[in-house]
C-alpha positions as CSV (number, residue, x, y, z in Angstrom):
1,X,33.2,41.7,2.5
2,X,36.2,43.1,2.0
3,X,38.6,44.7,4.4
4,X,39.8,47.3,2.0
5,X,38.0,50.9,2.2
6,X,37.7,54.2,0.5
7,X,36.3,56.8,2.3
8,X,35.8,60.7,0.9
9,X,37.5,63.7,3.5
10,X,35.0,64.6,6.1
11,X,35.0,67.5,8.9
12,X,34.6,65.9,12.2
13,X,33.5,62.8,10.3
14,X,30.3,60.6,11.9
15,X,31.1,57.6,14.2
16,X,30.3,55.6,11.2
17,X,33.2,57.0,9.4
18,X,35.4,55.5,12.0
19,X,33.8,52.1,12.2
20,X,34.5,52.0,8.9
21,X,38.5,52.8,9.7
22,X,38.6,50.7,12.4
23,X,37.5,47.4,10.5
24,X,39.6,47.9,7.5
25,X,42.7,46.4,6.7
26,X,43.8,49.4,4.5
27,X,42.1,52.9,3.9
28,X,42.3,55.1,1.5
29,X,40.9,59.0,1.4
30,X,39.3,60.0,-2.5
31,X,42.1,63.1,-3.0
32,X,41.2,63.5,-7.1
33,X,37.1,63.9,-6.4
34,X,35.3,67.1,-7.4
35,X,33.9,69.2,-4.1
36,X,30.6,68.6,-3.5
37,X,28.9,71.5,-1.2
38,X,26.3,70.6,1.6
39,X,27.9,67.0,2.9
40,X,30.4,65.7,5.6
41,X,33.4,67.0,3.3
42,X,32.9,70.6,5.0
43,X,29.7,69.6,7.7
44,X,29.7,68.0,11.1
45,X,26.6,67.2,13.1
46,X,26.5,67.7,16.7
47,X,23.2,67.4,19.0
48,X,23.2,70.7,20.8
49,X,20.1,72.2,23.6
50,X,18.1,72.4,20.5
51,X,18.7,69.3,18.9
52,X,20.7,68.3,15.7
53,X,23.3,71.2,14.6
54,X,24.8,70.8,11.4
55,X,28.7,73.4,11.3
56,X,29.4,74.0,8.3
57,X,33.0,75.4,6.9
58,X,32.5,78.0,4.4
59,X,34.8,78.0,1.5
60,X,35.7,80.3,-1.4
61,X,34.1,79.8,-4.3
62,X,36.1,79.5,-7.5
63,X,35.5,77.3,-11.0
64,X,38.5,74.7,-9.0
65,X,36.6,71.7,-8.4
66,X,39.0,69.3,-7.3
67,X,39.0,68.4,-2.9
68,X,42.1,69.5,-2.8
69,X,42.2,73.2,-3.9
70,X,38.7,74.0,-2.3
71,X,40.2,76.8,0.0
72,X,38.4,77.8,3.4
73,X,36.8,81.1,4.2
74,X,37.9,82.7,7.6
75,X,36.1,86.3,7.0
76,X,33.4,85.6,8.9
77,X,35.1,83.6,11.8
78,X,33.2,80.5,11.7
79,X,36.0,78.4,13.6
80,X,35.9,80.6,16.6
81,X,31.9,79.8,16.1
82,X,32.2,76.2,15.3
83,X,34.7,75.7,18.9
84,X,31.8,77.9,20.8
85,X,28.8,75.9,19.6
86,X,31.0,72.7,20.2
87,X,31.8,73.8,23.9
88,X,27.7,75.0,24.5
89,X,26.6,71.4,23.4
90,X,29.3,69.3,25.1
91,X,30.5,71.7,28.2
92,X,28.6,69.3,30.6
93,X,29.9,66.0,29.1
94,X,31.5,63.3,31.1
95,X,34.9,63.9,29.2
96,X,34.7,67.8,27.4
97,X,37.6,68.7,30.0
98,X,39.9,66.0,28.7
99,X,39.7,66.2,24.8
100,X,38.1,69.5,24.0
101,X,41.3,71.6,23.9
102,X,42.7,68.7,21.6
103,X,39.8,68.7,19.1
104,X,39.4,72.5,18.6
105,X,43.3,72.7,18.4
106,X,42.8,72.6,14.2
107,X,40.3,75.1,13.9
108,X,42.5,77.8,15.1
109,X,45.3,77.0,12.9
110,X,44.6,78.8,9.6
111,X,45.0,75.9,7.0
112,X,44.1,77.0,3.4
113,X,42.6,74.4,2.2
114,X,40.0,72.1,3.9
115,X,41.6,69.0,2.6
116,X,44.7,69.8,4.9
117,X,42.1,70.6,7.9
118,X,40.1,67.2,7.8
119,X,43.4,65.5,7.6
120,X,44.6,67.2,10.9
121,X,41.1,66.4,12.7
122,X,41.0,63.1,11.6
123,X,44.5,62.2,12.7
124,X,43.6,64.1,16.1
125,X,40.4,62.0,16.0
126,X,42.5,58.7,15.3
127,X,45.1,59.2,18.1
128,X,42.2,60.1,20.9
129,X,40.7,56.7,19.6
130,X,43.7,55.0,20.0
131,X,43.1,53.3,16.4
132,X,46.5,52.9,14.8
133,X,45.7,52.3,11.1
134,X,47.8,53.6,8.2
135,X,45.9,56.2,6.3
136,X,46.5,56.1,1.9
137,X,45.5,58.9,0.0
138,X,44.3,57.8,-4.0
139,X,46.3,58.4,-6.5
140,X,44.2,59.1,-9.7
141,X,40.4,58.6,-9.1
142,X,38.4,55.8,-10.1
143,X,34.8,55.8,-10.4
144,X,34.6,51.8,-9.2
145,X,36.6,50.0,-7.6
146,X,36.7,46.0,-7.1
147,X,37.5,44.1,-3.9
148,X,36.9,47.6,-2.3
149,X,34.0,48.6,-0.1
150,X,33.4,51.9,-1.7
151,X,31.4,54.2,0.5
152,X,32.2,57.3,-1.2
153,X,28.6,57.6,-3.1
154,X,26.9,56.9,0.6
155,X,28.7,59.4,2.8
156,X,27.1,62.3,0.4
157,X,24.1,62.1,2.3
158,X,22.6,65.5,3.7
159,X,22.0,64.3,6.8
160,X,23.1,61.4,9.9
161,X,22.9,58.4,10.1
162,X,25.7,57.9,6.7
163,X,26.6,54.0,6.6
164,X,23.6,52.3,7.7
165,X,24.0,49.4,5.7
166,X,27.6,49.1,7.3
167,X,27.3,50.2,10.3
168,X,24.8,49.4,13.3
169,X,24.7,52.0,15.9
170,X,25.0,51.4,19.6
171,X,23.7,53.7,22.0
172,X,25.2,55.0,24.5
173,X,24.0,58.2,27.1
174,X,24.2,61.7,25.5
175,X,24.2,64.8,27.2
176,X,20.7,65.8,26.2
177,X,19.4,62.1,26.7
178,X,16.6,63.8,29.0
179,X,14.7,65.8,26.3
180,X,15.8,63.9,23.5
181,X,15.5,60.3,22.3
182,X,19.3,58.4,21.1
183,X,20.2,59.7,17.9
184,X,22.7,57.9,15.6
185,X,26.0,58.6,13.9
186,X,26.5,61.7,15.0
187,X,30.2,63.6,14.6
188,X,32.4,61.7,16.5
189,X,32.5,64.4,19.2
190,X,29.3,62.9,20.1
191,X,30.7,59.6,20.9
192,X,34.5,60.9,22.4
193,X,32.8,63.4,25.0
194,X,30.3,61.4,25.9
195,X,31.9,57.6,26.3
196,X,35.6,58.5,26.3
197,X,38.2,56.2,26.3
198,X,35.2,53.8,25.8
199,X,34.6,55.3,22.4
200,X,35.9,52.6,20.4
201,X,33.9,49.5,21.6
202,X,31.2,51.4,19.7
203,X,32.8,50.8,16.6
């Protein structure tokens, strides 16, 4: 298989996502795609009292199609939402204290587009997994691609787990492992407030 990947943007990606990062030679991030509402480009999933909670960012709707102009809606406040429903699911993790702060730091900074905000969270992302990998953005797009794994198509699933032909998951304790049974490929907030600094030896 090859070690070269191309991944689409993604807010607070899954753990798959960053398996796929981490065992790539060289990543690249689809910048000439059309926006497609409803999947990880603008949703995260986080396993909250109730179970699976999908955030979504709103944006503005306009005939622009391309990733990179879809601007972000901040008349409703979702971000201060998003950070609350993020600190109600993981306030009793084993590691919320340490990288909570850190994570939510993006939300709060007004970026116009969501392109720009998924770039910031994923670098945060990369830095608290202590994966050092150079990040390429595409420069015209391409519908295939050879000697590429090409997960594009996949990650425009509705709903976790993404890769699961690339991927296997391995569980690990979650903070509502008492009511509910392991669920897979999660956002990777999942994985960082519940393992930690152990996050990436489940990748």
């Amino acid at each position: 298989m090859s070690k070269n990947t191309i991944l689409i943007t993604s807010y607070y990606p899954p753990i798959s996502y960053f398996s796929a990062i981490f065992n790539s030679d060289v990543v690249f991030i689809e910048k000439y795609e059309n926006y497609d509402r409803q999947t990880i480009r603008n949703r995260c999933y986080i396993l909250s009292a109730n179970g699976v909670q999908a955030l979504s960012v709103p944006v503005i709707k306009t005939e622009e199609k391309l990733i990179t102009s879809v601007k972000i809606d901040y008349s409703n406040k979702w971000n201060h939402k998003h950070a609350y429903a993020i600190r109600s699911a993981y306030g009793k993790s084993p590691f919320f204290v340490y990288y909570y702060e850190q994570l939510v730091e993006p939300l709060f900074k007004n970026y116009e587009t969501l392109f720009e905000l998924n770039n910031e969270i994923l670098n945060i992302c990369l830095q608290i997994l202590k994966i050092n990998k150079l990040l390429y953005f595409t420069e015209t797009y391409l519908k295939n691609y050879e000697y590429v794994n090409d997960y594009r198509s996949i990650l425009t699933k509705k709903k976790p787990p993404f890769l699961t032909s690339y991927y296997e998951s391995k569980p690990y304790n979650q903070v509502f492992s008492d009511r509910f049974q392991f669920i897979a490929d999660l956002s990777i907030l999942d994985l960082i407030f519940n393992v930690g600094y152990e996050a990436k030896l489940f990748l």
